[in-house]
C-alpha positions as CSV (number, residue, x, y, z in Angstrom):
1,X,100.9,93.8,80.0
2,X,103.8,94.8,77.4
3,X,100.9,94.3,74.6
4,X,98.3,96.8,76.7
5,X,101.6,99.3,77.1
6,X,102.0,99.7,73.3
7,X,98.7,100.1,72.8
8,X,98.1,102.5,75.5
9,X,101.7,104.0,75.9
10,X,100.4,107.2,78.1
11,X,98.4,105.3,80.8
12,X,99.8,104.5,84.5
13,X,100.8,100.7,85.5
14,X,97.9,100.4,87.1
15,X,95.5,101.5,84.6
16,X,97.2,98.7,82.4
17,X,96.4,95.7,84.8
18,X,92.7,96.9,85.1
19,X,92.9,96.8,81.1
20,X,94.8,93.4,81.0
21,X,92.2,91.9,83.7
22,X,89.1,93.0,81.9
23,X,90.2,92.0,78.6
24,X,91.6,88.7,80.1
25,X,87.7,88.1,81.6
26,X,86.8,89.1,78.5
27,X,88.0,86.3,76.8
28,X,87.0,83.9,79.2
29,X,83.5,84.4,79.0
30,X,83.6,84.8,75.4
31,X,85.6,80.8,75.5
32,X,82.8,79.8,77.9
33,X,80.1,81.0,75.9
34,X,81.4,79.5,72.7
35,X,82.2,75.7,74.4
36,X,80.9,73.5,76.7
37,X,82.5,73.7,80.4
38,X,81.7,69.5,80.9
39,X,85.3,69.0,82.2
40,X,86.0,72.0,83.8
41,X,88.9,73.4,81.8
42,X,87.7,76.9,81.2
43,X,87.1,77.3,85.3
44,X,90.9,76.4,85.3
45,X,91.9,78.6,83.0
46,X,89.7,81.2,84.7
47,X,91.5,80.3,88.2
48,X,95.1,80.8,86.6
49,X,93.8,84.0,85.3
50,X,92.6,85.7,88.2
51,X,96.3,84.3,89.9
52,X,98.2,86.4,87.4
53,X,95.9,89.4,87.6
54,X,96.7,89.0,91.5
55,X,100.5,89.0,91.0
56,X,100.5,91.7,88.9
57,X,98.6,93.7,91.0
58,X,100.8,92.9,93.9
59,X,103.7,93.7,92.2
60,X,102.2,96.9,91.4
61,X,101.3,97.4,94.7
62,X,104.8,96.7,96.0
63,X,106.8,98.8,93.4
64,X,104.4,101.7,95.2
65,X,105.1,101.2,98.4
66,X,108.8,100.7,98.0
């Protein structure tokens, strides 16, 4: 998120996370496409992704409603 703020310094916090989810998906299925899945690694990686997209959406979603 800090990395997508100094790139982007005038867009909203929310604006940010979409840009910090897409590019994190981004790189997943750029990983995937480049190695094999056979152990499942990249579907975990995937998983842990999408939890830290959900947090910090939730976080964003609680700092504007408090």
């Amino acid at each position: 998120m800090r990395a997508a703020s100094d790139a982007a310094p005038a867009s909203d916090i929310l604006g940010l996370a979409v840009l910090v989810a897409l590019n994190l998906a981004d790189e997943c299925f750029r990983a995937r496409a480049d190695r094999s899945d056979a152990n499942g690694e990249m579907q975990q990686r995937a998983i842990q992704l999408e939890r830290i997209v959900d947090q910090v959406l939730a976080q964003i979603a609680e700092t504007k409603a408090g």
